[in-house]
C-alpha positions as CSV (number, residue, x, y, z in Angstrom):
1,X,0.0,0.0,0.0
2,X,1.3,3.7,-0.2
3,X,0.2,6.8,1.7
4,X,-3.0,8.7,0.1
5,X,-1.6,11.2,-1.5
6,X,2.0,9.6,-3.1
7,X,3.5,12.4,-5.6
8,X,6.3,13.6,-4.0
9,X,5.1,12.2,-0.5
10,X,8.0,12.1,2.2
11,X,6.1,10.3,4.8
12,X,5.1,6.5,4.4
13,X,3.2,4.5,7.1
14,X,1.0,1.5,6.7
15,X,-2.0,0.2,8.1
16,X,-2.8,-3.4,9.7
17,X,-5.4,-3.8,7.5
18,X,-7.5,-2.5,9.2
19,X,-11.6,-2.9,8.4
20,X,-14.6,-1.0,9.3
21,X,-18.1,-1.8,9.0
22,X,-20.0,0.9,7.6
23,X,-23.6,2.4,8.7
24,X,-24.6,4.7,6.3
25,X,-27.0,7.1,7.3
26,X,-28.6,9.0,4.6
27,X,-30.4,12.3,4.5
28,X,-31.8,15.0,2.6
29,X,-32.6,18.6,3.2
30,X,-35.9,19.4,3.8
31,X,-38.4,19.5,0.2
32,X,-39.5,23.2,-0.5
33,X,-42.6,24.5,-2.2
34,X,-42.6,24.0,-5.5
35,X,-44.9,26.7,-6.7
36,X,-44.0,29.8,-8.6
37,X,-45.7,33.7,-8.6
38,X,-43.9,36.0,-11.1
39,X,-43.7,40.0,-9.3
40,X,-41.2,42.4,-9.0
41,X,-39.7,43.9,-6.4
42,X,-39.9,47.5,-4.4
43,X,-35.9,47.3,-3.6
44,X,-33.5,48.1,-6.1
45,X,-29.3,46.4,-6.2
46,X,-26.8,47.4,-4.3
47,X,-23.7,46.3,-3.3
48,X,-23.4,42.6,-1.8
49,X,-23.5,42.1,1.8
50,X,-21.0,39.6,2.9
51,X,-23.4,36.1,3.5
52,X,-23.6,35.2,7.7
53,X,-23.3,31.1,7.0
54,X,-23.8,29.1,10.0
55,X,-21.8,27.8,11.9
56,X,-18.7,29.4,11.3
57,X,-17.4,32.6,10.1
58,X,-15.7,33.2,6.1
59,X,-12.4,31.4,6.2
60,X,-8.4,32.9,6.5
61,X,-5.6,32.6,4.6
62,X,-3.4,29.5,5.5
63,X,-0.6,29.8,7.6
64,X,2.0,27.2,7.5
65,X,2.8,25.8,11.2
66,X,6.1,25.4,12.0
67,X,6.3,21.9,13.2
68,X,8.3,21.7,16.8
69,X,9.3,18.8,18.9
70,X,7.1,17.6,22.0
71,X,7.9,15.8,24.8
72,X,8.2,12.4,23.4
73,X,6.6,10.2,26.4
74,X,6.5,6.3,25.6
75,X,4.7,5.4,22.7
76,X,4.7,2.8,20.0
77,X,7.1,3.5,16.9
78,X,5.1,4.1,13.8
79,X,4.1,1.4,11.6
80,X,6.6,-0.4,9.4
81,X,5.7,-0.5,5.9
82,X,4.0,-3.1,3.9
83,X,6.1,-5.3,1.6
84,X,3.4,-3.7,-0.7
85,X,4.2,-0.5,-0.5
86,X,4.8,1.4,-3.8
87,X,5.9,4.9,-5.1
88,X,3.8,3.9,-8.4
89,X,2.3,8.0,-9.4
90,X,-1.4,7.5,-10.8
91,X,-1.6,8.8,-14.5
92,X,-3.3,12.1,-14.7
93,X,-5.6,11.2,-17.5
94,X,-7.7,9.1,-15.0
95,X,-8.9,12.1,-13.5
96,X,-12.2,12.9,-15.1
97,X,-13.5,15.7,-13.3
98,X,-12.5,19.3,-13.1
99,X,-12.2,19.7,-9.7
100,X,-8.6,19.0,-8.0
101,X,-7.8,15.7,-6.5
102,X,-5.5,16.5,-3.0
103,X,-2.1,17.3,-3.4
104,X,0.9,15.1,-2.0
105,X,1.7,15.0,1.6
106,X,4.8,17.1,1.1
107,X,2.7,19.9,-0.5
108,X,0.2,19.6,2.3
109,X,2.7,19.8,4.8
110,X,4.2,23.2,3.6
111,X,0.9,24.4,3.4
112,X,0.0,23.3,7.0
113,X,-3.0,22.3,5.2
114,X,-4.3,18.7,5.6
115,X,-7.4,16.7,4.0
116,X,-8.5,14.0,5.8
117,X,-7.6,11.2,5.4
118,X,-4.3,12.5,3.8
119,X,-2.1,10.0,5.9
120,X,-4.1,6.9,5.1
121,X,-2.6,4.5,3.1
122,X,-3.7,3.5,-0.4
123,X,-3.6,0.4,-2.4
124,X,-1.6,0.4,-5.4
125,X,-4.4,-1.1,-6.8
126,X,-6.7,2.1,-6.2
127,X,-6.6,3.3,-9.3
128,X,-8.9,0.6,-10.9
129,X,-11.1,1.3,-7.9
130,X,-11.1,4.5,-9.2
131,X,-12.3,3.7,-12.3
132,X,-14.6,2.0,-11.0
133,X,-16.4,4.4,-8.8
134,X,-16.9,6.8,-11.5
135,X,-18.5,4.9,-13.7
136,X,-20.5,2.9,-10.8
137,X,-20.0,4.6,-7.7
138,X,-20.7,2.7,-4.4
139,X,-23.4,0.5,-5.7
140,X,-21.2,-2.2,-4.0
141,X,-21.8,-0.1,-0.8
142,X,-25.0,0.1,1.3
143,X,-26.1,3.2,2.4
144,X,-26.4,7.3,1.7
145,X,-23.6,8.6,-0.4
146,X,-21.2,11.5,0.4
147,X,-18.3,13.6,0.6
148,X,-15.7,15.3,1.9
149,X,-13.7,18.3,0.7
150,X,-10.6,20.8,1.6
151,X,-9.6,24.1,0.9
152,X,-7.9,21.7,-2.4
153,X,-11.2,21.2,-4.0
154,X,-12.0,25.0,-4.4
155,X,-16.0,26.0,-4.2
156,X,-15.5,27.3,-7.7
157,X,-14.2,23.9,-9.3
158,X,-17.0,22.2,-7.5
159,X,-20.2,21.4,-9.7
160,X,-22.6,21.4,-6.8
161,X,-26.1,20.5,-8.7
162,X,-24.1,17.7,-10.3
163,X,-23.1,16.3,-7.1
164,X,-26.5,16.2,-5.5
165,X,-27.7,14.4,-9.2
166,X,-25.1,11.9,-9.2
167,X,-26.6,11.0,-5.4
168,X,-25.0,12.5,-2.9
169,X,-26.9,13.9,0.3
170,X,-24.0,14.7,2.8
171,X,-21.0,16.7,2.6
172,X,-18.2,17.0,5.3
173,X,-15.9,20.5,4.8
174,X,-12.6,21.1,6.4
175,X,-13.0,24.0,8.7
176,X,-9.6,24.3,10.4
177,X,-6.3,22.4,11.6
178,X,-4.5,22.6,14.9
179,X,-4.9,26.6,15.9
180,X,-2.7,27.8,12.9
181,X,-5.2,27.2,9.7
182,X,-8.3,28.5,8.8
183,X,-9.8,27.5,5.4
184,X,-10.1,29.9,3.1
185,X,-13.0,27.9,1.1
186,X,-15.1,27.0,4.0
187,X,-17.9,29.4,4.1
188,X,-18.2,29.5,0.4
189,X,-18.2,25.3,0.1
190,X,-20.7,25.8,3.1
191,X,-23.1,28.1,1.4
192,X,-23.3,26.3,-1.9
193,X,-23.9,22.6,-0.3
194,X,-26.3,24.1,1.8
195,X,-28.3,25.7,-1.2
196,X,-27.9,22.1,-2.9
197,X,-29.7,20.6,-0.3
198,X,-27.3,18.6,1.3
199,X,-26.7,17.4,4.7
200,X,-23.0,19.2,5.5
201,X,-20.8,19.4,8.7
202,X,-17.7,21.1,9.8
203,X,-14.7,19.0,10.2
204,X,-11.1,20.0,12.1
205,X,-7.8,17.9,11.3
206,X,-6.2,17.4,14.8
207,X,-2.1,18.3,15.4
208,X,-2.8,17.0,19.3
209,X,1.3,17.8,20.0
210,X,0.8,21.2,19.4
211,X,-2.3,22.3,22.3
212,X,-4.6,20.7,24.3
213,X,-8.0,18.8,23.1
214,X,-10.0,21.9,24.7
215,X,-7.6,24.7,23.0
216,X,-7.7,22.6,19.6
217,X,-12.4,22.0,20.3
218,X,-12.8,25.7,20.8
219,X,-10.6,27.1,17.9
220,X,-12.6,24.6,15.8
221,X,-16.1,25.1,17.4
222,X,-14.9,29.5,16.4
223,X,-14.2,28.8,12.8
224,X,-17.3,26.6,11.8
225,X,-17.6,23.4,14.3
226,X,-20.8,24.1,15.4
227,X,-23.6,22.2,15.1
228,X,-27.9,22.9,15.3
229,X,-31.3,20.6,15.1
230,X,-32.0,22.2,11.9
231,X,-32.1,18.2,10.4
232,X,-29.5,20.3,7.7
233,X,-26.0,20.4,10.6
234,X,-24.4,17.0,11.1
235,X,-22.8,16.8,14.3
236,X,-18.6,18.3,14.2
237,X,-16.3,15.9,13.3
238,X,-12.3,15.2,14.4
239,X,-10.3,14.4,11.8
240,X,-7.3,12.2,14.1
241,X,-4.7,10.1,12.4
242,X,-1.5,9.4,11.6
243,X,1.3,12.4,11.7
244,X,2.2,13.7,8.5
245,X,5.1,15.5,9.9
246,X,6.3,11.6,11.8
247,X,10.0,11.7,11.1
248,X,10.8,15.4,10.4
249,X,9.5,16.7,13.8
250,X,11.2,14.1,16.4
251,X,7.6,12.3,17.1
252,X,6.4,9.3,15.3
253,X,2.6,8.7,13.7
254,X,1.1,8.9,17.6
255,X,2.4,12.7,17.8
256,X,4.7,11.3,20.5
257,X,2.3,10.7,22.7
258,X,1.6,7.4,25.2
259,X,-1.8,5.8,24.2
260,X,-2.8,7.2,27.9
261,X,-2.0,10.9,26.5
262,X,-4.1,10.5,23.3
263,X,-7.1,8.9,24.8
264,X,-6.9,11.9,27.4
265,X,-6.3,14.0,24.4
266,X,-9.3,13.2,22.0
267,X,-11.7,13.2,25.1
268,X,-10.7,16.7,26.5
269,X,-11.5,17.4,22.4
270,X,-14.9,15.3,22.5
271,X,-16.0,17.1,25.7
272,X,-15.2,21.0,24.9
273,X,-17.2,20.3,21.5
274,X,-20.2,18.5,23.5
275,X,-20.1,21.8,25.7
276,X,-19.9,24.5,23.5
277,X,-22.5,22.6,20.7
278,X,-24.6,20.1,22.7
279,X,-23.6,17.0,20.8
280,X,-20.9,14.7,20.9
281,X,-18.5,15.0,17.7
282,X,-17.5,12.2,15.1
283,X,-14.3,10.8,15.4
284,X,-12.8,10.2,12.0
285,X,-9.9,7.5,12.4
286,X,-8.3,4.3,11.0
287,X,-8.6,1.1,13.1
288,X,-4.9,0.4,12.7
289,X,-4.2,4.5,14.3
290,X,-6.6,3.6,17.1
291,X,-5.1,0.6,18.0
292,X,-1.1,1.9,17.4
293,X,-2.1,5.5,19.4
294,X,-4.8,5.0,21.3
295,X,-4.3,1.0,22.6
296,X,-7.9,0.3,21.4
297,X,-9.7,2.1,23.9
298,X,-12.9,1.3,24.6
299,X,-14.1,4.7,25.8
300,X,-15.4,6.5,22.7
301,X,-18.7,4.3,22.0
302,X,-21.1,7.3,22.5
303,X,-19.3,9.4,20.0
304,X,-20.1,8.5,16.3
305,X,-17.4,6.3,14.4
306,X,-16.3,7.4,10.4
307,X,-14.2,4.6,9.3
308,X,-11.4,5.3,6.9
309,X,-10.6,2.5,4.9
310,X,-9.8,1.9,1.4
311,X,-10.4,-1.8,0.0
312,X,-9.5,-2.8,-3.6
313,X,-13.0,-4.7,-3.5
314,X,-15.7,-2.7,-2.1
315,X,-17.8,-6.4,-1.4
316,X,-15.0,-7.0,1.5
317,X,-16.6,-4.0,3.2
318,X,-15.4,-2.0,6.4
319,X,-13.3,-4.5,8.0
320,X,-12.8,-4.7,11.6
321,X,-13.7,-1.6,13.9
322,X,-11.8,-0.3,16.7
323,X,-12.5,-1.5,20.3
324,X,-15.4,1.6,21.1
325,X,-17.4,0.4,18.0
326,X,-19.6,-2.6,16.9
327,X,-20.8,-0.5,13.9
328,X,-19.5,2.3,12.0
329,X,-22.0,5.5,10.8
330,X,-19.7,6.4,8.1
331,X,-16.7,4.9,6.2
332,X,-14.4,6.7,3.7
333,X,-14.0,3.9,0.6
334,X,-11.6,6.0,-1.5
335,X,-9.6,8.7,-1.9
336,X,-11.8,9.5,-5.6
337,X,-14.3,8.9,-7.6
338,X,-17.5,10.4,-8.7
339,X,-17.3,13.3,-6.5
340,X,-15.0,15.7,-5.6
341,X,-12.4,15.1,-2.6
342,X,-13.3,11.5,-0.4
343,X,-15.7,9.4,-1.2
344,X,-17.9,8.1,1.8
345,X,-21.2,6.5,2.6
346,X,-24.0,6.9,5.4
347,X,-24.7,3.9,7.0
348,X,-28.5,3.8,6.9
349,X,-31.4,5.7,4.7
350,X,-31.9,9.1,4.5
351,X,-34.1,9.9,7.1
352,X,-31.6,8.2,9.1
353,X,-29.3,10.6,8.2
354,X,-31.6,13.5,9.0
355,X,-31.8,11.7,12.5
356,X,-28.5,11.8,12.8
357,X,-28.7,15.6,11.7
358,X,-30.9,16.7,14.5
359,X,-29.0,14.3,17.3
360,X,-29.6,10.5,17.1
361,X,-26.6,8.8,17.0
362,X,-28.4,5.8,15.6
363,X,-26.0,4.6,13.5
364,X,-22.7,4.7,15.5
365,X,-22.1,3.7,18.6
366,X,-21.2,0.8,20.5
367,X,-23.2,-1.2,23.3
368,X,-25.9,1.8,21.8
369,X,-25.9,0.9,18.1
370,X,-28.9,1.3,16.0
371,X,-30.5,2.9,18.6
372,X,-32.3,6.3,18.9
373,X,-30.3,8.2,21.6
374,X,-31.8,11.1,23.3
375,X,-32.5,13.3,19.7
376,X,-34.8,15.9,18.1
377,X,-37.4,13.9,16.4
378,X,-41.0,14.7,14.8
379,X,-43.7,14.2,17.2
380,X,-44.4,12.4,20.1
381,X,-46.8,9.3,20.7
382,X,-48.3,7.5,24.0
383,X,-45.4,7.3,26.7
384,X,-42.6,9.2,25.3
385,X,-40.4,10.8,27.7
386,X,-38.1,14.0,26.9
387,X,-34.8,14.6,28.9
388,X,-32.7,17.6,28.9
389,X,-31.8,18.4,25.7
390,X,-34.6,16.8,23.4
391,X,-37.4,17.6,21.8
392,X,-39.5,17.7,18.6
393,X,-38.8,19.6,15.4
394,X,-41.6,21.1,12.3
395,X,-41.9,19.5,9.0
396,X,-40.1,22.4,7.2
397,X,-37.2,22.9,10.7
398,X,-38.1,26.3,11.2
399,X,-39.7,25.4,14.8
400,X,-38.5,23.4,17.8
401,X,-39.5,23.0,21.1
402,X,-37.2,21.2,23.4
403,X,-36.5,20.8,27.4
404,X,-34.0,22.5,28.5
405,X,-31.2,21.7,31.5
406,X,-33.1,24.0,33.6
407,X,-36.2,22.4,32.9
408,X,-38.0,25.0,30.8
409,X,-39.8,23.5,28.0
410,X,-38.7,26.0,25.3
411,X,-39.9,26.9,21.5
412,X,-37.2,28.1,19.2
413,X,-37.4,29.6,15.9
414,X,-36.8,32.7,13.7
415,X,-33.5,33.7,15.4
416,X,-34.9,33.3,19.0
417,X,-37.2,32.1,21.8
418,X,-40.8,32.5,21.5
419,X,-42.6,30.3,24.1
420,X,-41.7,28.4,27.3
421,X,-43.5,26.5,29.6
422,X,-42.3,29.3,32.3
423,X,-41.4,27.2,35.5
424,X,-37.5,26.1,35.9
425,X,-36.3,22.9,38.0
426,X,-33.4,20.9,36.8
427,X,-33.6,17.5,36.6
428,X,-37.4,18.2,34.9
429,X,-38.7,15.6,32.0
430,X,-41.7,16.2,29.8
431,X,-44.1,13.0,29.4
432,X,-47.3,12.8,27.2
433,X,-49.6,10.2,29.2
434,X,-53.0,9.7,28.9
435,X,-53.4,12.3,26.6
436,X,-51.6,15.0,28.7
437,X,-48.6,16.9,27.6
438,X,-46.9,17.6,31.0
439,X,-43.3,19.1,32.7
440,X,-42.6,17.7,35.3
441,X,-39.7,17.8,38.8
442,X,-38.0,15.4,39.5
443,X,-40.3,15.3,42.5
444,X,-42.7,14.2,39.6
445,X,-44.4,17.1,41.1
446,X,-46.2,19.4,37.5
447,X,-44.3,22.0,36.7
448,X,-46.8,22.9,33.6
449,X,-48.9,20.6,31.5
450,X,-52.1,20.7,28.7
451,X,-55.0,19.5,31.2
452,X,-55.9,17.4,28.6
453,X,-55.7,14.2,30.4
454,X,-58.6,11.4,29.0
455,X,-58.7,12.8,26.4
456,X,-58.4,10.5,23.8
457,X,-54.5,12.8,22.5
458,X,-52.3,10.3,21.1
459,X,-49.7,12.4,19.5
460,X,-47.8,15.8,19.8
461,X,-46.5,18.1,17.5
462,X,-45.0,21.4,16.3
463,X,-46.5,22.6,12.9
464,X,-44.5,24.6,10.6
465,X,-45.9,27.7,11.3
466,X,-44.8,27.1,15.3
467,X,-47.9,25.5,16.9
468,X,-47.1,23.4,19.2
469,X,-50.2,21.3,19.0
470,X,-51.7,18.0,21.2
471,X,-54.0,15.8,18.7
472,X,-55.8,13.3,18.7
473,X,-55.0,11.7,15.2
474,X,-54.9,14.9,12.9
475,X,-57.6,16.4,15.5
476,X,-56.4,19.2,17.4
477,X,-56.8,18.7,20.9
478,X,-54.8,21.6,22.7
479,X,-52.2,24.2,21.2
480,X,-50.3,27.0,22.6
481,X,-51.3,29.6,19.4
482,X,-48.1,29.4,17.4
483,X,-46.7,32.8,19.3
484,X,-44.3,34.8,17.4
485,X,-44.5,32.9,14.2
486,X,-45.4,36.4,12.7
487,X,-41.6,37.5,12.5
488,X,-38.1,37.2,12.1
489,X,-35.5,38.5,14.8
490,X,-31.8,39.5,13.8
491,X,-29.8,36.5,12.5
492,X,-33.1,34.7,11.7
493,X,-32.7,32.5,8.0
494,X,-35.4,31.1,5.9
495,X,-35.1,28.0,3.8
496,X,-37.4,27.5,0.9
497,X,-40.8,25.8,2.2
498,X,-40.5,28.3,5.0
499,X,-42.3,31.2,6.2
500,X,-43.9,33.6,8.8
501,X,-47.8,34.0,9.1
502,X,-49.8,37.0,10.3
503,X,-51.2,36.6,13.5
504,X,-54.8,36.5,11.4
505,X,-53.3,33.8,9.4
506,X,-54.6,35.3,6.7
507,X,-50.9,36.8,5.2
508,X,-48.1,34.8,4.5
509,X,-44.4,35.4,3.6
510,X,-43.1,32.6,2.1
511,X,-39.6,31.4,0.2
512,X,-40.3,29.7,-2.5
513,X,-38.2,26.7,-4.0
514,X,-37.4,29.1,-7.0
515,X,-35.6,31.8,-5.2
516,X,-38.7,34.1,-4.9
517,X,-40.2,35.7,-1.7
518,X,-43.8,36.0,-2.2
519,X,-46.3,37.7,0.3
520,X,-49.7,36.5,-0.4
521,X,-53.5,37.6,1.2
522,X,-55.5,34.8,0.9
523,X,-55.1,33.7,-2.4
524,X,-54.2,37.0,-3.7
525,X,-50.3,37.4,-4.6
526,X,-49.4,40.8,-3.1
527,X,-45.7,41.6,-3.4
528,X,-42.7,39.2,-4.5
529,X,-38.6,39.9,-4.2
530,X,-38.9,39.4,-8.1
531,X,-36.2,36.5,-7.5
532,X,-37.7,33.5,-9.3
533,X,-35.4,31.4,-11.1
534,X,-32.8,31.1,-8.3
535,X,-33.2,27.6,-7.1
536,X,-31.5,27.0,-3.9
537,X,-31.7,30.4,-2.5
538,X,-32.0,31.4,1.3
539,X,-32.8,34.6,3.0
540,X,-30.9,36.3,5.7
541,X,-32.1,38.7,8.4
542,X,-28.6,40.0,8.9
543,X,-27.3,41.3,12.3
544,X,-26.9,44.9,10.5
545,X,-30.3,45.4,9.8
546,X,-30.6,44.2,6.1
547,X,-32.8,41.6,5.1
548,X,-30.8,39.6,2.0
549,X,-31.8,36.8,0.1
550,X,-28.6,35.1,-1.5
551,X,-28.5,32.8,-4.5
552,X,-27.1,29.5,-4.4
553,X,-23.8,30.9,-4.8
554,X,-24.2,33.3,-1.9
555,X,-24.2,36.1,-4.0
556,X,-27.2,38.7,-3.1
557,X,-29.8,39.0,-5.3
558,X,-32.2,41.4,-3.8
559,X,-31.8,42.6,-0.3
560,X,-34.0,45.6,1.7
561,X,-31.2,48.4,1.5
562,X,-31.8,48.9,5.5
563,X,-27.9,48.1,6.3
564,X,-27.1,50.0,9.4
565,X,-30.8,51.0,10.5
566,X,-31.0,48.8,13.9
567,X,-33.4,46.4,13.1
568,X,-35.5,44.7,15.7
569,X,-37.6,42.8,14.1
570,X,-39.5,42.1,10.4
571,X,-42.9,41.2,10.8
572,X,-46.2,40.2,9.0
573,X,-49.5,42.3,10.2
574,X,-53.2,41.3,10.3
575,X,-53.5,44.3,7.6
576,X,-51.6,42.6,5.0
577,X,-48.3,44.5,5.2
578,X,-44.4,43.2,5.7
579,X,-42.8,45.6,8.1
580,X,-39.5,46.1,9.8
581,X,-39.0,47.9,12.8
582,X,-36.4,49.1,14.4
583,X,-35.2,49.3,18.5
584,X,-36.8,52.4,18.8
585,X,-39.7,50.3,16.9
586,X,-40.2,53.2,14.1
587,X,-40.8,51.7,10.3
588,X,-37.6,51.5,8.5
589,X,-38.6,49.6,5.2
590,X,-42.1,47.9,4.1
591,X,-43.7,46.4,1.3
592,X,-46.9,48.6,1.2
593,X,-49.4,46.0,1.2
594,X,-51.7,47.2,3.8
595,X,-55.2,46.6,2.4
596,X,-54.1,44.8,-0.9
């Protein structure tokens, strides 16, 4: 086998072959409106506001570390190489696709930029695999197809709609390395596979000889590891294998690290990013790496498991997992293929994947495998029980309403709060029994519930314009009124299929799947942005005051021209008109539909 990434490559380790079973989880964005009202807009262009992606902030340029030596505790020596190790360079007519395959190790290294899975190694044989997967792809390979991508597969190069054809539904983008890189392509990559509708999450390739696991969590979770239960964020992910710089910085491939060290290491990581995003990250590894580095610990099984290895026959699967794992949630097959960067699968269907999305780690952990953990799901039926931190989302994942640590049963949406159950006590749960929604103490004393007890209720849910709603089959039972689902707060997006609603209900801002924002009374059209045709687009209530809807490309295409006016809020009235306001709650900009 050689390294991933052979041209010119100084550094050389091998694997044990090392397998990993693969659980693909597959998911899609949410499905917009497909409907389409022509109009023109009252605002005219103007220059482009710079797009506020979530989670992270737009990239920097890269710096190049200056590898130094760390104290060098007792730790394995790196792996020998195989007997079937090559230097063999792949011929450049095998790559079909316009968008850049990673460089070698030695150009990565004097970027002090790294891809994942730039240390693995690679059969020789890969390059019929190759071949293989871009005619075929992983038809061999159960599961939801994806991604992931570097600052080396520039946004530009990257034919997005042709990605999501060809059948991907996740992406995973590098976000940062160590505390001395910041990728320049992240919040563009970011913004484009979120208007393609895929699944996408921040990933962070880990130097742990440089700073600690928490110094290394919180510079990720500033420059894009963040995670949300929009069903669109998958959970961060740490990028920890072999060292590329093993031999030129005094270490070896554990960093110089004992396997105690590195197990301390990756969980001081795992539990700064589970308190600054409320989720565990992935760990992206090699089995062979986890057994050299980390002895096979068994400690990890709650965090989710992507597998890197890359078989010459895609039939032999995963192989064998490390010791925290008794299934994988996703596994990276090969280096490329029919999309740009890594090619990787979802172990399970897509509305696994979603699951996974909103913070089920159904497909990836160990004595827990397969099994919904405490997540944002849909509704709830007869007998469910929320703890701290769950909860239920809407159809279109504008709304959810979720318990939180200090017990308050909260609704989120539009950039911020808008209902509680008002009474705190930590340690609360919410139960639906016998028909009754309920908080309550640990005391099992009621901290707030429905009163709708023998009532025949069977299921809960948030709608998608915010009402959170008790039923009995589709037959509404209870609900709270769907408060403050007229507006939008500062830092508030829409997707396309989502809206806000009078208070009436009778007037309706809406994003349309083609790009257009379209206020309708009744049945009556009464303004549009005058956007249609730009598929993929979202809108942005920015922080400045300006309300922007971006194209796919994250380029504005009509915004509100009320930059700098100190918005409050944007909101739809019973009298037909979109209005903003600002703190002083004067009119700043509106649509002049009052009446119409």
């Amino acid at each position: 086998m050689q390294p991933k990434h052979p041209r010119g490559a100084v550094f050389v380790v091998a694997c044990l072959t090392s397998t990993l079973i693969a659980s693909t989880l597959t998911a899609t964005a949410a499905t917009a409106a497909t409907s389409t009202v022509a109009g023109t807009s009252s605002a005219t262009a103007a220059p482009t506001p710079t797009p506020t992606p979530t989670p992270g902030p737009t990239g920097t340029a890269s710096p190049t570390p200056t590898p130094t030596t760390a104290p060098t505790p007792a730790a394995p020596a790196a792996p020998a190489p195989r007997s079937d190790t090559t230097a063999e360079e792949e011929p450049a007519a095998e790559d079909t696709t316009s968008t850049p395959e990673d460089p070698s190790l030695a150009e990565m290294n004097a970027a002090g930029d790294h891809a994942m899975g730039s240390t693995v190694p690679v059969p020789a044989a890969d390059r019929g695999l190759r071949t293989q997967l871009r005619s075929a792809n992983s038809s061999a390979v159960p599961g939801t197809d994806g991604l992931d991508i570097s600052a080396w597969q520039p946004n530009s190069s990257i034919n997005w709609p042709s990605v999501y054809s060809k059948g991907a539904r996740f992406v995973y983008i590098k976000a940062s390395e160590s505390t001395t890189y910041t990728s320049s392509q992240f919040t563009a990559q970011w913004n484009s596979a979120t208007a393609n509708n895929l699944i996408r999450g921040a990933y962070h390739f880990a130097l742990p000889n440089k700073s600690t696991g928490a110094t290394q969590a919180n510079y990720f979770g500033a420059r894009g590891g963040g995670w949300s239960t929009d069903g669109r964020t998958l959970p961060p992910l740490l990028d920890i294998e072999y060292n590329p710089y093993s031999g030129s910085d005094g270490t070896n491939s554990c960093y110089g690290l004992s396997q105690a060290q590195m197990v301390a290491w990756i969980r001081d990581f795992s539990n700064t990013m589970k308190a600054r995003t409320g989720v565990l990250p992935a760990i992206y590894t090699t089995t062979d790496w986890w057994r050299t580095c980390t002895g096979n610990s068994a400690a990890f099984a709650a965090n989710a498991l992507f597998i890197a290895r890359y078989p010459t026959n895609l039939a032999s699967g995963a192989g064998t997992l490390p010791a925290s794992w008794t299934k994988y949630t996703m596994w990276q097959y090969a280096s490329s293929g029919t999309f740009p960067g890594d090619q990787d699968v979802f172990n399970g269907s897509l509305a696994q994947l979603q699951a996974f999305a909103r913070g089920s780690n159904a497909g990836g952990t160990g004595s827990n495998a397969g099994k919904p953990l405490p997540a944002i799901r849909t509704k709830l039926v007869t007998n469910d029980v929320l703890s701290a931190g769950q909860g239920i989302v809407s159809g279109n994942d504008q709304y959810t309403v979720k318990l939180q640590a200090d017990g308050q049963f909260v609704t989120t949406g539009n950039g911020r709060a808008i209902w509680s159950s008002g009474k705190t006590s930590p340690g609360a749960r919410v139960t639906f029994v016998n028909g009754d929604l309920a908080v309550k103490s640990p005391q099992d004393k009621y901290l707030w519930h429905t009163k709708t007890n023998n009532s025949g209720a069977d299921n809960v849910v948030i709608t998608s314009s915010g009402d959170l709603q008790v039923r009995r089959g589709s037959k509404v039972i209870w609900r709270n009124g769907r408060p403050a689902s007229d507006s939008l707060a500062p830092v508030a997006r829409m997707y396309p299929g989502q809206w806000i609603v009078s208070r009436d209900a009778k007037t309706k801002l809406l994003l349309r799947s083609d790009g257009n924002l379209v206020l309708t009374r009744g049945s009556r059209t009464t303004w549009t942005s005058g956007t249609a045709g730009n598929r993929g687009a979202h809108a942005t209530l920015q922080a400045g005051g300006d309300f922007v809807l971006f194209n796919a490309a994250g380029r504005t295409i009509w915004h509100s021209g009320t930059a700098g006016k100190k918005t409050r809020k944007l909101a739809v009235q019973d009298n037909g008109d979109l209005v903003m306001t600002n703190t002083d709650r004067k009119q700043t900009w509106h649509t002049n539909t009052a009446g119409k």
